[in-house]
C-alpha positions in Angstrom: 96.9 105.0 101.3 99.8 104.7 98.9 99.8 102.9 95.5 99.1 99.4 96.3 98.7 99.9 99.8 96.1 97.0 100.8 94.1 96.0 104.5 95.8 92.7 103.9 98.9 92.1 104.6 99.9 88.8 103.4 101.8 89.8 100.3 104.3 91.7 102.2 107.4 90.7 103.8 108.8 93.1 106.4 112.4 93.0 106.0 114.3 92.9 109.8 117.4 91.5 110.9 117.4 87.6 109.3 119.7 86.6 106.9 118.8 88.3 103.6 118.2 84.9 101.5 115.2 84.1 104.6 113.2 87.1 103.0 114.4 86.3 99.6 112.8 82.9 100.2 109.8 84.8 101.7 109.3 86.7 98.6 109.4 83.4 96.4 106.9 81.9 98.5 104.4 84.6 97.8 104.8 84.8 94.6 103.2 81.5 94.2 100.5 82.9 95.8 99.9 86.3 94.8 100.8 88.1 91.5 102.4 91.2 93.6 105.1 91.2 96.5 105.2 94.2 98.9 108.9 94.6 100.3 108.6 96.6 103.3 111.6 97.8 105.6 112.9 100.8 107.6 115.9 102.6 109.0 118.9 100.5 108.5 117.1 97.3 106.9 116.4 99.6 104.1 120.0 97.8 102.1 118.6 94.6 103.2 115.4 95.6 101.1 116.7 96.4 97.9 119.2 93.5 98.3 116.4 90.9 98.5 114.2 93.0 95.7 117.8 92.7 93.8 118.4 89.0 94.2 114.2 87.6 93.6 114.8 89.5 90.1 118.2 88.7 89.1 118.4 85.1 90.6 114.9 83.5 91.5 112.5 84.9 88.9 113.6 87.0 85.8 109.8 88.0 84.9 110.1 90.1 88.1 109.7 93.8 87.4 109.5 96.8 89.9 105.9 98.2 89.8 106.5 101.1 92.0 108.8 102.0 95.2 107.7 104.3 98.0 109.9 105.9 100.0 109.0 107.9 103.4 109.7 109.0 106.4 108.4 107.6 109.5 107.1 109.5 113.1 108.4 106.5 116.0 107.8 107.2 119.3 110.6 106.0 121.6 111.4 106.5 125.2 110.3 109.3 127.3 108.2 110.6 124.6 110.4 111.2 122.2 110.0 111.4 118.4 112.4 109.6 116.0 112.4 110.2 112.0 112.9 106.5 110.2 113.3 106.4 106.9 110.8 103.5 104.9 110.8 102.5 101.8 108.3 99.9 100.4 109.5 97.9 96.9 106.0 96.4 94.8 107.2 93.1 92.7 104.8 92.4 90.1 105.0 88.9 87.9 
């Protein structure tokens, strides 16, 4: 497991294909929950997920800090069998 890397999952947001400010909202939400946000995303949602990291920092809470980002590749299995590279990245917000 990566730095940070938990069995539970409900301090992450996977980033997909939603307006930016619904996971920016999602991030805000946990943080009045957890102490530490995991932004996950791959392929081309990977923008999206430094946009959103961007905006809870700059705009929604300035005591926001990067902890650590993770950035990987991704075996997907597709049609037929095939295998697909994605690239991942994975942004921890710490209070």
């Amino acid at each position: 497991m990566a730095e940070g890397d938990k069995d539970d999952r409900s301090n992450t947001v996977f980033i997909g294909k939603k307006p930016t400010m619904d996971y920016v909202m999602a991030v805000a939400i946990q943080f009045s929950r957890a102490d530490e946000v995991v932004i996950k995303a791959r392929g081309r949602a990977i923008s999206a997920a430094v946009d959103v990291a961007e905006i809870v920092r700059s705009r929604i809470n300035k005591d926001v800090k990067v902890k650590n980002i993770v950035i990987s590749t991704e075996k997907l299995e597709g049609e037929g069998g095939r295998v697909s590279n994605v690239s991942s990245i994975e942004i921890f917000l710490v209070k």
